[in-house]
C-alpha positions as CSV (number, residue, x, y, z in Angstrom):
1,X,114.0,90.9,102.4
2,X,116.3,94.0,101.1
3,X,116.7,96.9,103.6
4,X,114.7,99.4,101.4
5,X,112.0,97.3,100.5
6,X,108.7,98.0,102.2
7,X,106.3,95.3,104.0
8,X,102.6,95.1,102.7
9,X,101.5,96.4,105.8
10,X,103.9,99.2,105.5
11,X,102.6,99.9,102.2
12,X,98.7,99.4,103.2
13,X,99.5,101.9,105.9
14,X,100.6,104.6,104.0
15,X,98.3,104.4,101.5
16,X,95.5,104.6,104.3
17,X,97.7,107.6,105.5
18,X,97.6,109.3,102.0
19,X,93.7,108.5,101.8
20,X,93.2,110.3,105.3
21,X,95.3,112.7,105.1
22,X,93.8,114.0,101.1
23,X,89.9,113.8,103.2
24,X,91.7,116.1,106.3
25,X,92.4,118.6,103.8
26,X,89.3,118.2,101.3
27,X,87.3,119.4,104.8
28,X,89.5,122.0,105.3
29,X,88.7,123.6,102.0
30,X,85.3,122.7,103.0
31,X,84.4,120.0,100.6
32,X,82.0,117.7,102.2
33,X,80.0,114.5,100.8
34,X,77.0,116.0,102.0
35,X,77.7,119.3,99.9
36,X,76.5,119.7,95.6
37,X,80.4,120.2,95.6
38,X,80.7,116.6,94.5
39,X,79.0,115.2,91.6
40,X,76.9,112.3,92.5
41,X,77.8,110.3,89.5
42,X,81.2,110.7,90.2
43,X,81.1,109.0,93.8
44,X,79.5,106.4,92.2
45,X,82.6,104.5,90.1
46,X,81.5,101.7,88.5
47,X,84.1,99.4,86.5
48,X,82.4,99.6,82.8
49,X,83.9,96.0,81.8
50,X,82.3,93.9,84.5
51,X,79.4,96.7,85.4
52,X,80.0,96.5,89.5
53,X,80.0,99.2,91.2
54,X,83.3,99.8,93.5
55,X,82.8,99.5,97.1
56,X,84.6,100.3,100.6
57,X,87.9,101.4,100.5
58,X,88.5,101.6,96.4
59,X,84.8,103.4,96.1
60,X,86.6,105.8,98.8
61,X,90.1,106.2,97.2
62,X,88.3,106.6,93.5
63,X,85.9,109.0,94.7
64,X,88.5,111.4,96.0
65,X,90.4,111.4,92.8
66,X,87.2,111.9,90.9
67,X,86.3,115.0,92.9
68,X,89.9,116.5,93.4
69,X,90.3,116.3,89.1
70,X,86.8,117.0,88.4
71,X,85.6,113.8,86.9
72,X,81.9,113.2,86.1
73,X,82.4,110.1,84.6
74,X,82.3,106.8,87.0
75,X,83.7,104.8,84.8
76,X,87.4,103.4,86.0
77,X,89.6,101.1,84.5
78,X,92.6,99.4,86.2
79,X,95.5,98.0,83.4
């Protein structure tokens, strides 16, 4: 493996960092699920091709970005 190059479990942990550390501030500027701040469509992302709604993790990760950029569409697409 090269010096630089990260493990999968180095990667999965930042990314779980990044996730954590984006909710710490979201409550900080008081944004809370249980507020009308987020759009309930929005937490809802759906993948528009196949019709399943996310779940877990990627419902987490994709609800956060639709909130933070002010998305009210659940539709996500990954190339």
């Amino acid at each position: 493996m090269e010096k630089n190059k990260k493990s999968a479990f180095e990667i999965v942990m930042e990314d779980r960092k990044e996730v954590v550390d984006e909710l710490i501030k979201s409550m900080e500027e008081g944004y809370v699920a249980t507020r009308q701040l987020w759009d309930k469509m929005a937490v809802r992302p759906q993948n528009p091709v196949s019709e399943v709604y996310y779940k877990g993790g990627n419902r987490f990760r994709l609800s956060m970005a639709a909130v933070k950029n002010g998305y009210k569409d659940p539709r996500w697409l990954a190339g």
